[in-house]
N, C-alpha and C positions, 0 to 999 in steps of 0.2 A: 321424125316429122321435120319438112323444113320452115325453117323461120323467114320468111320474106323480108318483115320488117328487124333488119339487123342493127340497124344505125339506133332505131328507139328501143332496143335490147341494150347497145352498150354507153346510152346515155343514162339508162335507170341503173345499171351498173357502177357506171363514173359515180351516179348521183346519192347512190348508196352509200359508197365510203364516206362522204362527208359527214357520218358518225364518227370517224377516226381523225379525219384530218379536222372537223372543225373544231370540238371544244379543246384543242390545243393550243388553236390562233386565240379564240374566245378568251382563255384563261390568261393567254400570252398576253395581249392588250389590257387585261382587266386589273393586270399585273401592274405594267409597265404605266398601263395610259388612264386606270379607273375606270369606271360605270362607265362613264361615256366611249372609253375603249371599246371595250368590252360590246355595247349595244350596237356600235358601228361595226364592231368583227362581224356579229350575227348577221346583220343587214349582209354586210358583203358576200357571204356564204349564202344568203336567198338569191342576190344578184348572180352566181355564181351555178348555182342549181336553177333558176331559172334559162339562164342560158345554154347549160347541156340539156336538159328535157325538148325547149326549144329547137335546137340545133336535132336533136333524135326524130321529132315529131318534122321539120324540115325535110331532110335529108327521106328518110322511110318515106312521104308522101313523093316528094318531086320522084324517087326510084321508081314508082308505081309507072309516075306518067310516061319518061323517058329517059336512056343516057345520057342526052344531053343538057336535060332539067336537071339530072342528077348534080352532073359534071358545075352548072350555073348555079344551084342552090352550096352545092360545097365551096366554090373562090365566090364568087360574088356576095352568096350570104354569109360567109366568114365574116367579110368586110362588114356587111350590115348586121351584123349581130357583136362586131367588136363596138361599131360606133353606138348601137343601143345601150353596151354596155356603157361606155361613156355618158350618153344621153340621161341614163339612168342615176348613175352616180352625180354628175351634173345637178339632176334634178332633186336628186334625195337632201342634197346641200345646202341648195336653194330653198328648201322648201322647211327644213328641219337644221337644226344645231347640232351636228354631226361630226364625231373627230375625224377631218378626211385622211391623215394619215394611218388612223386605221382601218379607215374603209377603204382605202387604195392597197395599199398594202396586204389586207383579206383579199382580197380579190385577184389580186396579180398571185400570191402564195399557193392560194388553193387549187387556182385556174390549172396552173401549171403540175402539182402535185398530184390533180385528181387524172389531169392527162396523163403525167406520166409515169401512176400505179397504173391504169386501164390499160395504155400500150404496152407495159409490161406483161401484164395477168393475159392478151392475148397473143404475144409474141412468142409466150410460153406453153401457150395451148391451155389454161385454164379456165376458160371462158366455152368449154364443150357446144353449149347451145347455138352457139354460134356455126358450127359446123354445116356447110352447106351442103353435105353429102348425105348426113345423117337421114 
């Protein structure tokens, strides 16, 4: 059967490892920086799985409409989904007593980690469901 919706396939993908990659950051700051590390890791890994779910549920909807919804939701909402990232951490700051250097630093670590096991696991073909031919 084909999968239409591919993009919000391998953002619940991405969004799944954050069992491995996150109590590592969690433990790492909890370590290094205390309680308050440690609470700011977690936040950053919500901000972090929020934005791949996001970005999945983007991408699969604009595909429906058209290529070049597609093509506009993938650069243009990149951009708008970095700055929310910011807007977000901005706000969590502002709002809450927050170690930002661990909440910065969760977020840029895992951002990049959880991209690139996913690139990996599909580059390798282990991501089957994804198969548009199937």
């Amino acid at each position: 059967m084909i999968n239409r919706d591919v993009e919000s396939v391998l953002a619940r993908h991405t969004v799944r490892r954050i069992v491995i990659v996150g109590p590592p950051l969690v433990a790492l700051f909890g370590i290094a920086r205390g309680v308050d590390g440690a609470i700011a890791s977690a936040i950053g890994l919500a901000i972090v799985v929020g934005y791949y779910l996001l970005t999945g549920v983007m991408l699969s909807v604009a595909a429906r409409i058209s290529l070049g919804a597609y093509h506009a939701a993938a650069l243009l909402g990149f951009f708008l989904r970095l700055g929310l990232i910011a807007v977000t951490m901005l706000a969590i700051a502002a709002l809450i007593d927050v170690d930002r250097p661990a909440l910065g630093i969760t977020v840029v670590v895992s951002y990049f980690a959880l991209l690139a096991w996913e690139t990996v696991a599909v580059a390798k073909g282990r991501e089957r469901e994804l198969e548009w031919t199937s």
